[in-house]
N, C-alpha and C positions, 0 to 999 in steps of 0.2 A: 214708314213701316219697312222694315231689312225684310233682305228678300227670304233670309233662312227661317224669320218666323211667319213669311208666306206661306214657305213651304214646306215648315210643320204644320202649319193652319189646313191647307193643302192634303196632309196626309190623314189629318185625324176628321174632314168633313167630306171634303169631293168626295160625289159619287156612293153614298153610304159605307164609309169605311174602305177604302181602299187598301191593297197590301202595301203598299209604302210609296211614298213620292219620287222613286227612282220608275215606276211601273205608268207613268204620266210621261206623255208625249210633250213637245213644248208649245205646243198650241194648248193645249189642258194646262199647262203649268200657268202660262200666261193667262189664261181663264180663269184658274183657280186663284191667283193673286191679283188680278182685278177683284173677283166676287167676294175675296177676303177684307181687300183695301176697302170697299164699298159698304161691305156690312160692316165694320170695324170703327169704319167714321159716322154710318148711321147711328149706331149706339155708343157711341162714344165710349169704346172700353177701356178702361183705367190701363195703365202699366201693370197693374196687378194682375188684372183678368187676362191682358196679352203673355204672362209670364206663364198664369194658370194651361193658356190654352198650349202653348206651346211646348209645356212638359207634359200635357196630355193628363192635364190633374183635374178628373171633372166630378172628384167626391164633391160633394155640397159646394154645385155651381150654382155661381150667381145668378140674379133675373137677365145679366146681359150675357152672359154666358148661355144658358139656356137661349134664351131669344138670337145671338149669334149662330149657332145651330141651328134654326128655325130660318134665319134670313138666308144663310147659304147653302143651303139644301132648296129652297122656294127659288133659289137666283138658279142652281143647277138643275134644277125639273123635277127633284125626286118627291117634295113636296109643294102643294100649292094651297093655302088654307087650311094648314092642319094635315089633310089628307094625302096617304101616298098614293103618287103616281105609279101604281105596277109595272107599266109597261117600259116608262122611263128607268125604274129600278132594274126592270130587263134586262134592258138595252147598255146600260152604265156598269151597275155593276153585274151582270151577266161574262161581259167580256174577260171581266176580273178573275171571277171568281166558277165562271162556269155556270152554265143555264138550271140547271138542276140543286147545284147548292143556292144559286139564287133564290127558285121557287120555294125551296126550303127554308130559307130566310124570310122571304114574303110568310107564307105560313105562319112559319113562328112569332112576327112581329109585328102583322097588320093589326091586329087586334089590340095593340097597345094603346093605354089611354095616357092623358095629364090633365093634372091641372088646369094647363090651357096651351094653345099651340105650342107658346116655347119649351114646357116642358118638358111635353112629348117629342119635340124633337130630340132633345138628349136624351132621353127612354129608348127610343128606337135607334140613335145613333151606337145605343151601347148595345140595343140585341142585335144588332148588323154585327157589330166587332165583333160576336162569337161566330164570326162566319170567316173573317176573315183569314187569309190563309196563313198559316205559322212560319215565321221564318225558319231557313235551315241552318244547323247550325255549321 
């Protein structure tokens, strides 16, 4: 796996959405491309799916798509069995994005359901994105 679709993988998972993979230290980066490489060869994602992820194309994603979402969000703490870790979500993306729009995030998105874990991981990976902060131009 090339490192630049690590670290798109990297930008569009670590830490609930993060604002861009330049905003990762390299101890996170190399984190982030471990947990990528790991989930990746867990489910064996197609070239297809690796191409989906990496242009951040996650209209009617796959079951490994979804479940790829689910394994490195579980491998980075923010989930564990479905369920979000709050405080992990704090902690991660707090520094990102700020403790207050964090909580507001939590708020808005704990309550999300799916079909089943991997679902919801993409459900909430996408109401995390509305938090994220907007590039300038």
């Amino acid at each position: 796996m090339n490192s630049y679709f690590v670290i798109a993988l990297s930008a569009v998972f670590v830490a609930l959405a993060l604002a861009s993979p330049l905003d990762l230290n390299d101890e996170q980066k190399a984190l982030a491309k471990q947990h990528g490489e790991q989930c990746s060869q867990e489910l064996n994602l197609t070239e297809e799916e690796k191409a989906k992820v990496k242009a951040k194309d996650f209209k009617n994603p796959t079951e490994n798509i979804k479940c790829f979402a689910n394994c490195f969000f579980e491998k980075v703490g923010t989930l564990k069995d479905g369920k979000i870790q709050e405080d992990v979500v704090l902690e991660k993306l707090g520094s990102f994005i700020g403790e207050e729009k964090t909580k507001a995030a939590l708020e808005k998105c704990r309550t999300i359901e799916g079909d089943n874990k991997c679902d919801r991981a993409v459900k909430l990976h996408a109401c995390f994105e509305e938090f994220k902060p907007q590039a300038k131009a």
